[in-house]
Each structure stands twice: as C-alpha cells, then as structure tokens.
Phi, psi and omega in degrees: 000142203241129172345105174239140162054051162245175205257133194226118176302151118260151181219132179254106213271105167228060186256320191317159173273346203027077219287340157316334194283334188066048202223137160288331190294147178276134183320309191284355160250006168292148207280128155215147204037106141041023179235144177278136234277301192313348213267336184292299164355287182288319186314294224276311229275356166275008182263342171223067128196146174251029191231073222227101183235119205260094173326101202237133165244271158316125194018053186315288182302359163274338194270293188300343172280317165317286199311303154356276181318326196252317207216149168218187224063014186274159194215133142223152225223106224262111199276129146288067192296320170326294204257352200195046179287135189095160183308331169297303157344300189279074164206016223255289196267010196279145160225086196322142156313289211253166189275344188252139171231147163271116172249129183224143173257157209276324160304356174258055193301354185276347190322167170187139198002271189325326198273349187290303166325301181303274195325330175304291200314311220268352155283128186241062195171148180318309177258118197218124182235104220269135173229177166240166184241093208255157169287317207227132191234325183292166211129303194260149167279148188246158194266109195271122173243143172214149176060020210042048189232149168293133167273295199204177152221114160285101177298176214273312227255339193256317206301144151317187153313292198318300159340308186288313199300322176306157189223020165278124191229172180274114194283341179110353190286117154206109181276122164218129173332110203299284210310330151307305204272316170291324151280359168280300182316326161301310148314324165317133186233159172250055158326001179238218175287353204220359174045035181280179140244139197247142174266043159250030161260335185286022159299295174302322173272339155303325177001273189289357172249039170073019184250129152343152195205107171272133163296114176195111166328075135319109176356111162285336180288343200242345178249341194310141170299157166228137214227332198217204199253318177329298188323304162315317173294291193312292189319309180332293184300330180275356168266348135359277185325332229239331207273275159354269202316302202303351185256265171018280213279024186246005164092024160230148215285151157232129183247126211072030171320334167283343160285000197270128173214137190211115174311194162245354150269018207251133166244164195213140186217145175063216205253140180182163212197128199235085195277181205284173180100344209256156169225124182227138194239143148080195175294007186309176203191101167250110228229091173063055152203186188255144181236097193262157164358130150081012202262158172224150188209128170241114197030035190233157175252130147262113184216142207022074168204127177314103178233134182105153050281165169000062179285142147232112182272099183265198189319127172076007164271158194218104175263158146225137160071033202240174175212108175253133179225186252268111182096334186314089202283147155217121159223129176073030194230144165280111179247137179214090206035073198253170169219141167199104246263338242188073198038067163215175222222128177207098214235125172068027178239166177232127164203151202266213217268135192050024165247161185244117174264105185289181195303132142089000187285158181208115164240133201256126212254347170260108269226319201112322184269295196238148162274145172221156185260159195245127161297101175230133190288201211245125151069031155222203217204111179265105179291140214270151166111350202284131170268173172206096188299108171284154338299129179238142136239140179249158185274180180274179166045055173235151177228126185271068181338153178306160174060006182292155152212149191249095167331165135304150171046028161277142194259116173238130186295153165311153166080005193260162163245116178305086185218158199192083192234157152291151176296158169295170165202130185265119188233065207297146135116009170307323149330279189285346148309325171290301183287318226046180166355305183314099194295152171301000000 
C-alpha cells in the first residue's frame, strides 16, 4: 500500500547555471510558450503542498524575483555554490516543515500534479526514487540494480563505459522521509570527478545502513529534464500539444495544430477556427471567431470577428464584430464593426460601426514626441492611400477620397465629403529630358 494523505515538503533545484543552455539567462527561467520553465513546477507542485521551498544559486535575485512576481508563499533557500556545490550541496540549508519531502529538479517543466500524486500513492518505502527507462540515457545518473535492489545511482561524468550503456536513469524525483534526508546530507562527501556533493549518493549510503529503496517508474513525457536548447524545443512542443487539444475539446476547430502557437493564457469561448500558421500570444481572449493564416494577436480581445491573412493585432486592441484582412496592423485601438479589408496601419485609434477602411489607410499616430489618438464615427468610408494625421475626429456619415491626408485637429462636419490632393502638373516630353532616348 503506497503513502496516502500525507502532508509534504517540497524542494525545488533551481540553483544550477546550466552551462549547456549557453545562456547568460539562468536555466530554470528560460522560456517555454512564453512561462520560465521553474514556473510550471512551482504551479502544479502548489497543488499538493503549502510548503514550496525553492533552492535558488545562480543569478539568485533574478530567479526569486520571477518567481516573486508570479506566486507568493514560497520560502528560498539560498545555495553555497562556493563551498557546497552540487545537488547534495543545495539541500545543505534545507529545513523541512513536514515529515515527508519532495525532491524535484527545477528543469523539469513538463510535470503535473496528478502524476506527482500518482508517484507520492505509489511509495512504499523511507526513501522512493522515480526513474525512467530511457532510448538515450545521456545525461541522466544511471540507476545501478542488483538482486532487484537499488545499489546506487552513478552520475554520467563518474560512470564506466559498461555504466553508460544502462538506460535506467534517475528522474531527479524523490520522496523521502525528511529526517533520513537531513542525515544523509550531512554525510555527503564530494569525492568525485566534479568535487560536487551529489545528492544521489545518499542512496548509497542508505544501503549500507539497511534500508530499502522503492523504485517506481515514472513518465519521460512528464518528467524529462532540459539540459540544451534542443531539449527546450521538445518541451516546448508537448506542452503546445497539450495547450492545442484542451482548446479542441473545448470546441474550437485548430487546422494544422503543429503550425499552430498559443501561450496557455490566451483564452476561448464558444466556437472559433484557427488556421494554421497562426501565433496568439499573452492575455488574449478570443471569443466565436475566425483567425486565418499567418496571423499574430498579442494581448487583445477578439470577438466575432474575421482577422487575417497575415493580420498583425498587436498589444491593447479590442476588435468586436469586425473583418480585418490581409496585412492589416491594429495597435493599441478599439474596433467596432469595421471593416478594413487591407494593407493598413491602424495604430491608437478608436472606430465605430459601418465603417470601411480602405488599402493603404494609415492612421499616424506618432508626432516623434508623443502619441495622439485617431477617433472615426459610425458609416464612414475611408478611400484608400489616406493618412490620417493624428489627434484627428472624423464624425459620423463621412466620405474621405482616396489619397487625402488629413492635418491634425482638422474639423470635419457630419455628412461631408473629405478630399486633400494636389493639382495634377503635366510636364510633357520630361522623360526624354531626363533619361534621354535611351531605357532607363
């Protein structure tokens, strides 16, 4: 019968540099869909403990402010990488709450709860060590078994030849009886290739004082480490993948889901079709609508409305009811049953209901110092190549000709027609004055 309903420390490795990533960023904040990898860790594992104590090293105040920032209740615990360096090392100053501990390494984002539960239920023994049955081992501490007893676990940089070839490896997952794990730590010597102190020695040292060691097989999709960046894209994609279905079955078409990218905060109500290609970002709220190809929505709301070919809705817009097409920019702007069919720039605006924004419309919102915003009323009809010199309002029931540009603060009445062109000027036989005879 396996450990039920007990109350559990966690400790969390987020000290390392992770000199693989080849990153000034400290390992346990690289991204994946846009949450720093520690941060999926700390979400589920605040789902079975109210005890979440995070082993911090490497760029420490960058790691506890994220972290900070996101989640509260958290305890950190500041690692003597100098002097007491390796995973036995950050566990030096740890002091549990509770009788039982969770060792999780901070690189492991794919985790969930439930499976964390499942592994808790499935212990029986003082000491409980989740491994994988890995194709590719490298990397991983290997699990030495004899007589179907754990013998040891040999990091990769200590193992023979023979050693490397096991493919049983260590997920870094472990429940163990806190009061075994503060004297086994104490005990650690750094005695190896790497003058760490490794906490997979204490395996070795429960042994020899008779104690059992449960085994218990855990997920490589749910548990794998991330060491490089390859490593970092595969996670990546499962949780995509994971992101992607839960969107599906919640009743919106995704076509092409692997060409497909969607943070996990962006949210969707009712029915809405997502072609491939597409990237939504950040807090949006996409609410009954169509997204075609290529499109990017960044921290905006959409709702029953058409965006795209290769729309780009950048931060702080609000479509409702609208049909944005092909090429089409809108930032920081409210739209409200609009049409803008087209190659156009619609930056700081607000426009109401039945108006049409023609090719090539631009409204310029930037001065060189400051932004000002552009205002277009109900029903009016914008002619295409047109600027619109910001802070501008046009009124309702207007017609802008094509190619105008529109001052700032110029004043236009309901019901007008807009137009601001230059005279033609004819300059015949001006060609061949320039070029001569000759093509150009």
């Amino acid at each position: 019968m396996g450990i039920i309903n007990i109350d559990i420390s966690v400790a969390v490795l987020s000290a390392g540099m992770g000199t693989r990533m080849k990153s000034e960023t400290p390992k346990v904040l690289h991204s994946l869909v846009g949450v720093p990898m520690v941060h999926y860790i700390v979400r589920e594992t605040k789902k079975i403990s109210n005890d979440i104590n995070i082993i911090i090293g490497h760029k420490a105040d960058e790691v506890k402010k994220s972290l900070s920032d996101e989640f509260s209740e958290l305890n950190f615990i500041t690692q003597d990488i100098v002097n007491f360096s390796g995973t036995g090392g950050a566990l030096r100053n740890f002091i549990p709450k509770y009788n039982w501990t969770l060792i999780i390494n901070g690189d492991t984002p794919l985790i969930i709860s439930d499976e964390l539960q499942n592994f808790i239920t499935s212990c029986n023994k003082n000491i409980n060590l989740g491994v994988m049955a890995l194709k590719n081992p490298k990397n991983y501490g290997r699990v030495i078994i004899n007589n179907n007893e754990v013998e040891k676990i040999v990091e990769e940089k200590d193992a023979s030849e023979s050693e490397k070839n096991i493919n049983l490896v260590n997920s870094g997952l472990y429940l163990i009886k806190s009061e075994l794990l503060t004297n086994y730590i104490k005990l650690l010597k750094n005695e190896n290739n790497q003058l760490e102190y490794y906490l997979t020695d204490i395996i070795e040292l429960a042994k020899k004082d008779g104690e059992s060691i449960a085994v218990i097989e855990v997920s490589e999709k749910s548990f794998k480490g991330i060491n490089n960046r390859i490593e970092l894209a595969d996670a990546e994609n499962i949780i995509l993948d994971r992101i992607r279905e839960k969107i599906m079955l919640n009743g919106s078409t995704i076509h092409l889901p692997n060409t497909v990218y969607i943070e996990n905060s962006v949210e969707f109500i009712g029915e809405n079709e997502i072609e491939s290609g597409v990237s939504i970002y950040g807090n949006s709220k996409i609410i009954n609508s169509h997204i075609k190809s290529g499109t990017i929505i960044e921290n905006s709301y959409i709702e029953n409305s058409t965006i795209g070919v290769m729309a780009h809705v950048r931060p702080d817009s609000k479509i409702i009811d609208s049909k944005i097409g092909n090429f089409v920019e809108v930032k920081k702007s409210k739209l409200t049953g609009v049409k803008a069919g087209h190659l156009s720039y619609l930056g700081d605006s607000e426009i109401d209901r039945d108006t049409n924004i023609g090719a090539g419309v631009i409204t310029a919102n930037y001065d060189g110092k400051d932004k000002h915003k552009t205002r277009i009323g109900k029903n009016v009809f914008i002619g295409s190549d047109t600027q619109l010199i910001a802070p501008v309002n046009i009124p309702d029931n207007v017609i802008i000709g094509a190619g105008s540009t529109i001052p700032s603060k110029t004043e236009v009445e309901t019901g007008s027609l807009v137009i601001s062109r230059g005279n033609v000027r004819i300059i015949k036989n001006f060609f061949f004055k320039f070029f001569g005879n000759s093509k150009h």
